[in-house]
N, C-alpha and C positions, 0 to 999 in steps of 0.2 A: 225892586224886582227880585222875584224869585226863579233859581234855575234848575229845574224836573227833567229830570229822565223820563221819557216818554218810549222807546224804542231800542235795542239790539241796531245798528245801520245793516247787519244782515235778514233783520225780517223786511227790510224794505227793498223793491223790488222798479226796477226804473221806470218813469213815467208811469206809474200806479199809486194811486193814493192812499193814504191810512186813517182811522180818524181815532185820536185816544181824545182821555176827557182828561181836563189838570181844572180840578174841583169845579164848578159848572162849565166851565168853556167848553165848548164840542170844538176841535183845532182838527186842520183837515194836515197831514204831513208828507211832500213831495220827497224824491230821490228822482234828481231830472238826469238827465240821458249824459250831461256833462258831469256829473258825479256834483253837483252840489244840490246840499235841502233846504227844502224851504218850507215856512207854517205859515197859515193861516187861517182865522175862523174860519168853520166847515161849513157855515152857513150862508149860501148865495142871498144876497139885500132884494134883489128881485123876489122871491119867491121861499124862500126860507131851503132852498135845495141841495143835497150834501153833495157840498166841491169835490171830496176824498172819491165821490162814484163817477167823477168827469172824468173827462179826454184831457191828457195833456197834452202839449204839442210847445216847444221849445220852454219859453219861462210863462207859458199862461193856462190856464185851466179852464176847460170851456162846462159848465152846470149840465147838469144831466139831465133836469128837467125842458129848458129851454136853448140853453146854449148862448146864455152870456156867457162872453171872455172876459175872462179877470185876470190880472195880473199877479203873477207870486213874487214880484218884486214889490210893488207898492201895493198891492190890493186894487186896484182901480177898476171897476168896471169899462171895458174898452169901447173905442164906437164900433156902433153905430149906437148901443146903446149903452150911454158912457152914462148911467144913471147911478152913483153911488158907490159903495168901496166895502171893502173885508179887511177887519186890523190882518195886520202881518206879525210875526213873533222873528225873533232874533234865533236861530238856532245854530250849535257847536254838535262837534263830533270828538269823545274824548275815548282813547281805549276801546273805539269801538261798539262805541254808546251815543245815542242821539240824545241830544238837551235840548231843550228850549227853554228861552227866557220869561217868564209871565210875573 
């Protein structure tokens, strides 16, 4: 595993998504309302839809196209339509810098 700077944790703005690329991965990147972040691919398994342009709302991301709920703790697709998962990435804050792990 490699660990990339993706983010400044001041361009990130609470319960608004971000979406950098770490060489193909499109990775969608959280700053939730309790101050911790969370990654995960930006792409919804339903529909290919960018998570970084959903609704947050505590730890889960609801798809912009449809409005499956995923989880940014495991990725999971939630019910009612609990159909499949988004990896998760491990993320740190160093100096004021966001990393993730890939």
């Amino acid at each position: 595993m490699e660990k990339v700077k993706v983010f400044n944790l001041s361009d990130l703005k609470p319960q608004i998504g971000m979406k950098c690329f770490v060489g193909d991965q499109e990775i969608g990147v959280f700053l939730l309302d309790d101050g911790e972040i969370r990654a995960v691919s930006n792409l919804c398994p339903h529909q290919q839809g960018p998570l970084s342009d959903g609704t947050v709302s505590g730890h889960h991301v609801f798809c912009s196209l449809h409005e499956r709920k995923i989880s940014l703790e495991d990725g999971k697709v939630q019910p009612p339509d609990a159909d499949g998962c988004v990896e998760t990435y491990k993320t740190e804050v160093e100096n004021g810098e966001v990393f993730i792990w890939v």
